[in-house]
TITIRO-254049 format. One record per atom (N, C-alpha, C): x, y, z. Coordinates in steps of 0.1 Angstrom, whole numbers, plus 5000, padded with zeros to 4 digits. Example, Ala and Ser with C-alpha at 12.3 -4.5 7.8 and 13.67 -1.06 7.14 Angstrom:
<recs>
513249435078;512349555078;513249675078;512849785071;513749895071;512950005079;
</recs>
This chain:
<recs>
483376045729;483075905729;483375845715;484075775712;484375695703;483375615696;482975605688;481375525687;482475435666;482175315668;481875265649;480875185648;480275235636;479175155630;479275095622;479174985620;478874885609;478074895599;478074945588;477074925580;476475065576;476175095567;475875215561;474475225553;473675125560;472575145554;471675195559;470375185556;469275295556;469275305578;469475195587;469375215599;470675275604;471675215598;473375285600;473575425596;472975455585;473675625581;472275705595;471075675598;470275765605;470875735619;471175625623;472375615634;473475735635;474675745623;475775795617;474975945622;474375945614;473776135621;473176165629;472576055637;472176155651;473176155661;474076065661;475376045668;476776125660;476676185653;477676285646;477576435650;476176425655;475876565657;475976595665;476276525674;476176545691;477876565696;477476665704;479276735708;480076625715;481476585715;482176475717;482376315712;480976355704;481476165696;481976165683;482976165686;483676055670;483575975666;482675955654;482175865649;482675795637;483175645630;483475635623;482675475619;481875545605;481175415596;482075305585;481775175587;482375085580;481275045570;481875025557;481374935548;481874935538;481074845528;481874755515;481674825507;480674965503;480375045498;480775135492;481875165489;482575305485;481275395485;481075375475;479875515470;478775565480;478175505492;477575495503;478375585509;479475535514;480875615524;480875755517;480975765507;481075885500;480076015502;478975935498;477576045503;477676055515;477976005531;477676015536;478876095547;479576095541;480876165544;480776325541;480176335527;479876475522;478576525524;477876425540;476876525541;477076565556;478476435564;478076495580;479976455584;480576505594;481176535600;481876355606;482176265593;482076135604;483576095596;483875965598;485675885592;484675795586;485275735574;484675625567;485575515565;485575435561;486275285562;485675175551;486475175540;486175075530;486874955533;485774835535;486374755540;485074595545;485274485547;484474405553;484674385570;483174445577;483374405595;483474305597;483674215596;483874075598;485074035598;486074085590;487374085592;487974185604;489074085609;490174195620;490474295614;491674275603;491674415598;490974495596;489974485593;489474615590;488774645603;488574595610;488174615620;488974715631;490074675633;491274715635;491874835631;491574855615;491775005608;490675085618;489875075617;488775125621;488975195635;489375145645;489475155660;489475115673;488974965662;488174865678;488874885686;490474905689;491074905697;490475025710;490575125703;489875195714;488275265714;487575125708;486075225708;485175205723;484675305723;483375345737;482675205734;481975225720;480775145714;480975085700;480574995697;480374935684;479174875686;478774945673;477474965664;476974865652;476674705649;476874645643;475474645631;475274695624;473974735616;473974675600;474774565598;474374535581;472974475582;472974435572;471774355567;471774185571;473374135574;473674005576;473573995593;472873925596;472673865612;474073815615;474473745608;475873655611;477073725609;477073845599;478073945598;478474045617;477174065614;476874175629;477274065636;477173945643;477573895658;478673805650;479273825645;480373775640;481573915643;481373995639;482174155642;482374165657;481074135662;480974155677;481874065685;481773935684;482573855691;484473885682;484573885674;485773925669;486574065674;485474175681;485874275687;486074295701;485674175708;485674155726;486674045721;487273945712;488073825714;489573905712;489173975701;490674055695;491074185700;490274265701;490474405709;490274495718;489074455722;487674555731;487474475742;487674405753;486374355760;485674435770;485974575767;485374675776;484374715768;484274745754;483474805748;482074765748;481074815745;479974855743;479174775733;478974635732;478574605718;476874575713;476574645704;475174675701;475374585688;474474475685;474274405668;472874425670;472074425652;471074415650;470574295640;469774235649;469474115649;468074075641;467874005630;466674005627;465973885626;466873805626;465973675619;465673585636;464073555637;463773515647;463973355652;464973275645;465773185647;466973195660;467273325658;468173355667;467873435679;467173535678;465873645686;465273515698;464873465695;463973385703;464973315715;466173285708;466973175719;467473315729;467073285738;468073385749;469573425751;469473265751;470673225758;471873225750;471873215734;472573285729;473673455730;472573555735;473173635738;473273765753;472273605761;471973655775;472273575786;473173515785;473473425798;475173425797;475273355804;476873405810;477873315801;477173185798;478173115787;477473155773;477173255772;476573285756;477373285743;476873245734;477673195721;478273375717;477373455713;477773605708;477873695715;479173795717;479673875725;478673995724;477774005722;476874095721;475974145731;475774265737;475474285748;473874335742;473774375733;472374415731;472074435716;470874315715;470374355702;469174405701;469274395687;467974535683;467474495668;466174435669;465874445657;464774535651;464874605639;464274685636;462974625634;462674545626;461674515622;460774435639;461174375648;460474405660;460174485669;460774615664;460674765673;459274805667;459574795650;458274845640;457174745648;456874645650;455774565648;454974525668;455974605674;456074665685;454974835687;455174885677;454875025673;453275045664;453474925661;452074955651;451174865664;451374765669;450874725676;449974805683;450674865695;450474985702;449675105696;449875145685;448775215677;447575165675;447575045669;446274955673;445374925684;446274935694;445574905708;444775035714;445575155708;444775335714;444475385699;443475335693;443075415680;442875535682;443575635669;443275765672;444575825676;445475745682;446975805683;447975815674;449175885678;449775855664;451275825669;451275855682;452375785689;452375745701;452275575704;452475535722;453675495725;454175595732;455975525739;455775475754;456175385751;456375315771;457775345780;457675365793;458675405794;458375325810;459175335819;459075235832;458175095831;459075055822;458174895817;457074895817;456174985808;454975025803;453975075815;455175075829;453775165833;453675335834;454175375824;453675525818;454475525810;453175615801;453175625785;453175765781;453975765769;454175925765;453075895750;452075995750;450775975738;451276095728;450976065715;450576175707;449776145703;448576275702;447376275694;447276385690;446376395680;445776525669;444476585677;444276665683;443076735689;442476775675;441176645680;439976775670;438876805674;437976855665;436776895671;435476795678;435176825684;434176665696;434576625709;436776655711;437276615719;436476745732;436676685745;436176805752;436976865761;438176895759;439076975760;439477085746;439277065737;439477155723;438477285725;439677405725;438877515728;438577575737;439777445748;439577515759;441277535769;441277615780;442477635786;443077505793;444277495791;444777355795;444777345808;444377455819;444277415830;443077375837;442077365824;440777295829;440877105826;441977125823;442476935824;441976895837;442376875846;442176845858;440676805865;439976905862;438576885863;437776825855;438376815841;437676755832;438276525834;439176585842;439376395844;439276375860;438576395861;438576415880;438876245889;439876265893;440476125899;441776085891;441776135880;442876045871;444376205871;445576155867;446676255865;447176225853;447676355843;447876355836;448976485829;449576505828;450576645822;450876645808;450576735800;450676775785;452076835786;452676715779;454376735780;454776855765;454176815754;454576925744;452976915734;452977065728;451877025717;452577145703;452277105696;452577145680;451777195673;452077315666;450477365662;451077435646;450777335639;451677395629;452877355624;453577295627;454977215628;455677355637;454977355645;456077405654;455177415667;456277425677;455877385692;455777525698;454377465709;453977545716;454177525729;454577615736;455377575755;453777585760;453077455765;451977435773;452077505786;451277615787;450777715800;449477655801;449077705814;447677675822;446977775814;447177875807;446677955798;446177905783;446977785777;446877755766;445977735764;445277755747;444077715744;444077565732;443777475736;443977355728;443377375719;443677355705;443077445689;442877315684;441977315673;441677235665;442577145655;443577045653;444377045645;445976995656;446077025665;446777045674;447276905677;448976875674;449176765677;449776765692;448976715699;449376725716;449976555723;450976605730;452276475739;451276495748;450976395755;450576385773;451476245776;452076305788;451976175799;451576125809;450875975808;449775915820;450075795823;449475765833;449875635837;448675555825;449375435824;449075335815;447575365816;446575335828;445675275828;444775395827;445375515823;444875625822;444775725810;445375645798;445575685786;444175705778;443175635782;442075665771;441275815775;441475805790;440375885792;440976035788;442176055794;442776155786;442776165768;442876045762;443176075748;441476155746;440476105757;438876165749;438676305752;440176325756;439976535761;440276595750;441076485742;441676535728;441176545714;439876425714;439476395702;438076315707;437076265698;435976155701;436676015700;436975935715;437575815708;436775755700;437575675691;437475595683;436675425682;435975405676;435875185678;437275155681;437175015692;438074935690;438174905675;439374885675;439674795659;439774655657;438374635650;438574475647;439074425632;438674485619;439374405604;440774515601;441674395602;443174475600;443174405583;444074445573;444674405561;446274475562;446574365558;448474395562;448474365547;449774465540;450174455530;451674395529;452274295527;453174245529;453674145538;454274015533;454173925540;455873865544;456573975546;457974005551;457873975564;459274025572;459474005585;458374055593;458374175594;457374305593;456074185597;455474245582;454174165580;453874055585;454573945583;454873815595;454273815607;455373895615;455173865629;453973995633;453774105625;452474185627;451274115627;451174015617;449873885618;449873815629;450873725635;450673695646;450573695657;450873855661;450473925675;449273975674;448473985663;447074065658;446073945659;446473865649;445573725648;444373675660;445173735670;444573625686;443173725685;443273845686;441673965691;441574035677;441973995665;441574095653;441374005640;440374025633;440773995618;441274015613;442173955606;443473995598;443073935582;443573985576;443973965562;445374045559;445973935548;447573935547;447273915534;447674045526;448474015509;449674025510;450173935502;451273875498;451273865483;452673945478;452973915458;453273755460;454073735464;454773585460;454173495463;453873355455;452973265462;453573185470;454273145463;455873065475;455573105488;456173235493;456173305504;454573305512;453473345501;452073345503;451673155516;452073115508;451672965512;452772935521;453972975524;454272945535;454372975552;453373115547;453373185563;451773165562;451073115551;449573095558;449673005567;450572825560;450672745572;451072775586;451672895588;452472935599;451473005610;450473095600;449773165609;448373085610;447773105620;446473045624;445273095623;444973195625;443473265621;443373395610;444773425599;445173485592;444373445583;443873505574;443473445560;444673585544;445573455544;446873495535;446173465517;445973585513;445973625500;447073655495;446973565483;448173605469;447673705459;448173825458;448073935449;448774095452;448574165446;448974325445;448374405455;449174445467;448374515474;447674655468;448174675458;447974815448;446674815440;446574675439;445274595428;443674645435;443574755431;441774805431;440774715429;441274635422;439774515419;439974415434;441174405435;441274305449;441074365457;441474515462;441074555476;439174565477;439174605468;437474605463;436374465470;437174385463;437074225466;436674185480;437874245488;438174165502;438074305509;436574385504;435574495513;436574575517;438174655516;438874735522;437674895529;436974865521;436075035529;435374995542;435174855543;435074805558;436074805567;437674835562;438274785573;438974895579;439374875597;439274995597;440775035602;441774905595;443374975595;444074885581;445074955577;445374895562;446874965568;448074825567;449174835573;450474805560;450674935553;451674825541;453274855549;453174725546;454574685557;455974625546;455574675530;456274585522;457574655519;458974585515;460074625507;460274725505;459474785494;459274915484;458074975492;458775125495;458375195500;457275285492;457975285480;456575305469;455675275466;455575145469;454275085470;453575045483;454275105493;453675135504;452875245505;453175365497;452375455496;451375455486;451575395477;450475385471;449375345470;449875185479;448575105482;447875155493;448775195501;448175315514;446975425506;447475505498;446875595496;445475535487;445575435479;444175405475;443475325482;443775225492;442875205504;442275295515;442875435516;442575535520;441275585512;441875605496;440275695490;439675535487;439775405493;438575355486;437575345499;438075425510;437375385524;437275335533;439075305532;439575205546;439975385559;439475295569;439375415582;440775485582;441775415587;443075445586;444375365581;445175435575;445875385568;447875395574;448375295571;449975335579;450675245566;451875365564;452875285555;454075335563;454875185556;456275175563;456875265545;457675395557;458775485548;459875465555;461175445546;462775435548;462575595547;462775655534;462975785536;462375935545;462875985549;462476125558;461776185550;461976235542;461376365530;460376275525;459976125521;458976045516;457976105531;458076045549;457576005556;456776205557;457776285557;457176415562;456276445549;456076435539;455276455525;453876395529;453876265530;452676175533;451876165542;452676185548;451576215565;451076375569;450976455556;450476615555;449276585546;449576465540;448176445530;447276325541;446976215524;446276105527;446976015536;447776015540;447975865549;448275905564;447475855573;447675865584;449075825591;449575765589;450975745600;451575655590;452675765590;454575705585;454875645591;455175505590;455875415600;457175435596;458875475605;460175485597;460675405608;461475275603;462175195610;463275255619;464075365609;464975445613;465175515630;463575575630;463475645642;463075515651;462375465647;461875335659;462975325667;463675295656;465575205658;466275295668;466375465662;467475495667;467075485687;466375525689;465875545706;466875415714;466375335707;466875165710;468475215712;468975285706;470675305702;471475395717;470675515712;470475635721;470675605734;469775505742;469775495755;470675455758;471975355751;473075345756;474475415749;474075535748;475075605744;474975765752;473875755753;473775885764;474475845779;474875975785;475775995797;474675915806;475276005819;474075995833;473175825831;472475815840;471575645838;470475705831;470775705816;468875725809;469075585807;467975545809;467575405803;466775385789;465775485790;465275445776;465375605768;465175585753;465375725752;464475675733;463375815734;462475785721;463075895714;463275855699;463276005688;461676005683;461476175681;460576215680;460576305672;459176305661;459576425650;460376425641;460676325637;461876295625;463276315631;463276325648;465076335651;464976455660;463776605655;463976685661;463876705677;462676635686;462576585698;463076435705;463276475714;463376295722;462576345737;462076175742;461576155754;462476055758;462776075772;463976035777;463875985791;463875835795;464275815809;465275815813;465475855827;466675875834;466275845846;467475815854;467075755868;467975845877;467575915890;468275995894;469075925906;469975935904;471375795914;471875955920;472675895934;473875975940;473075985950;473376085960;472676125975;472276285973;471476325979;471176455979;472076565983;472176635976;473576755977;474176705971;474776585962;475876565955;475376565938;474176555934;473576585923;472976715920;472176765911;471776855903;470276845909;469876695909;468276685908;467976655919;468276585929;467376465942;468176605951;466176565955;466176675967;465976785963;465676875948;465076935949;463676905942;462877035940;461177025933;461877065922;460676985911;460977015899;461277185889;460377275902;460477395900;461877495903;462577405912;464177445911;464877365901;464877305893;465677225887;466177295874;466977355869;467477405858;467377345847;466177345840;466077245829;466077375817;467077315805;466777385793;465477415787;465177535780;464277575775;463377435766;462377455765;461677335761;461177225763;462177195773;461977065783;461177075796;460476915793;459376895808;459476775810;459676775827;459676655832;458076635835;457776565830;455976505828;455476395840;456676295841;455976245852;457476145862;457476135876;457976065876;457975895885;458275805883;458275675890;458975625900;457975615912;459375605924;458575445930;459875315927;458975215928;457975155920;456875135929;454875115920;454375215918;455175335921;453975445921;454475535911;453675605903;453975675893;453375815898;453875875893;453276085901;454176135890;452476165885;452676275870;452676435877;454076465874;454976585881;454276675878;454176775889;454176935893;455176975895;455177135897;456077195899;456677185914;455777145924;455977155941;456476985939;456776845926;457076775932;458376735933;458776655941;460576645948;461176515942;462076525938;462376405930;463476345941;463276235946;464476105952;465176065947;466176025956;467275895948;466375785941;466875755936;466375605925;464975675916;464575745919;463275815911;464175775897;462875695885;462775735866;461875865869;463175955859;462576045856;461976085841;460476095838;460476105819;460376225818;461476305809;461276415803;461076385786;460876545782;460176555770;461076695767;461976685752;462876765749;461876785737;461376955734;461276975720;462176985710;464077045715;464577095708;466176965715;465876855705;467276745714;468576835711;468776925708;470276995710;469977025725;469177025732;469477035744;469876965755;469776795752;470276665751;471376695763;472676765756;473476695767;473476775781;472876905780;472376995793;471576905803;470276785796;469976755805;470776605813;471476565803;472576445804;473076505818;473676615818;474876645830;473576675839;472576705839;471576735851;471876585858;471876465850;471776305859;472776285859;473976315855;475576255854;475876295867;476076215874;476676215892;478476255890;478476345892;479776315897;480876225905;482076205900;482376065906;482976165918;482976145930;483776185944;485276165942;486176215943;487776205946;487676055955;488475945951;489075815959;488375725957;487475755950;485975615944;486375555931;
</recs>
């Protein structure tokens, strides 16, 4: 598959390597960068391109002519759907076009890039910073988690949580699940014991410390998470550190059922999203400032979200709202090696735009019909929908039980959705035509093994 990306920044190069690594895509990154192109050339297997996407030429150098997909990832809204329509007017109108869209000026109007006379040739945007604020959300709403993925339009959820001691399943064999939620279904798709994964048997003993995947239907998520740990209070005083995109629109989905407090450095900026938001109370100062967290009670509150620019002072301010006795703490990290350091210590959850983003990417670059597809673990796992198409005997999967199905080592299909009904999978169950299927990869090199499991073959004369 031919794949170019636009843009070589912090969402573009983690794009550039999870799609570089994967057998048959050729990948080639554009930007204005030299020095960018350079590192990123001498760390992975891709073509680089000095040059502006916004121009034909270089556009044109590049491949539009014959790309699968274009990947439109700068920092400019208008650069990205400007490339895009110049690549379906001038070269491509088969191709694949993905922009990442941020400014909600444009996000909001639909019809710009979803209706049939739409202004930008763009078939799918993606903005990072509403994937992130989508993500913390959702953490919010299951305190105590540390990852909720939705998958068949949120009706089932792939959970991570940390088993500790209180939960009442810890210490005990995972096949006393069942009994211990009697009425409800639930499947422990992977758990981690140590930074490394453990293949869940009916034998397992769920240990202290233990970061455990389950998948359940929506409405079934808490009772399961209380097998894992003592849930938690609802969360009512939030403090957001940053009053960016991010931070922004994290006030306004929070505002309606939470207390919020917003610091903000800049007063400009400070005073123009207080007017904006309605039951926020927007503070000008240092989210880093100990006399001010001090001030506005942080050991009362019981989430502290730095959502700012500098990722250094996302950890900072994280980590001393943490020792001053705020409950839990989340900073937004660009970098990997920053996100895997921090979340071993004081701060409870690494938010990385990066991984949010790539899943969003993924789903439409993978073979067979996956529709949605999460990165997990810094890149190392994914959770993956897939929908099983073709007729029985002409595919891999429909028509048999999950216990015939040749799935790579590691992988579990956890649950699946046929219609309204959701059936969190056994080994005796039968997967149908049209069935979403959710699996759960520990080791994604195994990725395209399960791709060809849903890739139908096309028939001779079709």
């Amino acid at each position: 598959m031919k794949i170019i990306i636009l843009g070589a920044g912090q969402v573009g190069r983690t794009a550039a390597y999870s799609l570089a690594r994967e057998e048959d895509n050729q990948v080639t990154v554009v930007d204005v960068n030299d020095e960018l192109l350079r590192d990123l050339q001498d760390r992975i297997d891709i073509r680089t391109l000095v040059g502006n996407g916004a121009h034909p030429s270089t556009l044109e150098a590049a491949g539009a002519k014959d790309a699968d997909i274009f990947i439109a990832l700068t920092n400019s809204d208008e650069v990205n759907m400007v490339a895009c329509q110049i690549v379906r007017t001038l070269f491509n109108r088969d191709a694949t076009r993905i922009a990442r869209i941020r400014a909600a000026e444009y996000t909001r109007h639909d019809k710009l890039f979803r209706s049939e006379d739409r202004a930008f040739a763009v078939d799918v945007t993606i903005s990072p910073e509403q994937l992130v604020t989508d993500h913390v959300v959702r953490l919010i709403e299951f305190p105590g988690a540390l990852q909720v993925l939705d998958f068949a339009d949120g009706r089932v959820r792939l959970v991570g949580v940390k088993a500790l001691k209180g939960g009442a399943l810890v210490g005990q064999q995972l096949r006393q699940l069942p009994t211990h939620i009697q009425g409800r279904d639930a499947r422990v798709a992977a758990i981690y014991r140590g930074g490394r994964s453990v293949k869940p048997h009916g034998e397992t003993v769920i240990e202290h410390g233990d970061e455990v995947f389950f998948i359940a239907a929506r409405e079934d998520i808490r009772v399961v998470m209380n097998e894992m740990q003592r849930l938690e209070d609802p969360v009512r005083r939030i403090v957001i550190a940053g009053g960016g995109n991010i931070g922004f629109s994290l006030a306004q989905r929070l505002e309606v059922k939470h207390q919020v407090k917003l610091i903000e450095r800049d007063p400009r900026r400070a005073r123009r999203i207080s007017e904006q938001l309605n039951n926020t109370i927007v503070l000008t100062g240092d989210a880093a400032d100990e006399e001010l967290l001090l001030e506005e009670n942080i050991d009362s509150a019981d989430v502290f979200a730095a959502v700012t620019n500098a990722e250094e002072a996302n950890i900072l301010s994280a980590m001393l709202s943490k020792r001053l006795g705020c409950h839990k703490v989340m900073a937004l990290i660009n970098r990997p090696a920053y996100a895997e350091l921090v979340e071993s210590g004081t701060i409870d959850v690494a938010l990385s735009p990066q991984q949010v983003t790539i899943g969003s990417l993924l789903a439409h670059v993978r073979r067979g019909d996956v529709v949605r597809v999460h990165s997990l673990r810094r890149g190392a796992a994914e959770a993956i929908e897939a929908i099983a198409h073709g007729i029985q005997g002409e595919g891999r999967v429909i028509g048999r039980k999950i216990e015939e199905i040749p799935l790579p080592e590691g992988t579990t299909i956890g649950a699946v959705v046929r219609g309204d009904e959701v059936l969190i999978a056994h080994h005796d169950t039968l997967i149908q035509r049209d069935d979403h299927v959710i699996l759960f990869l520990t080791d994604r090199r195994h990725v395209e093994i399960v791709e060809r499991l849903f890739d139908v073959p096309r028939r001779k004369g079709r």
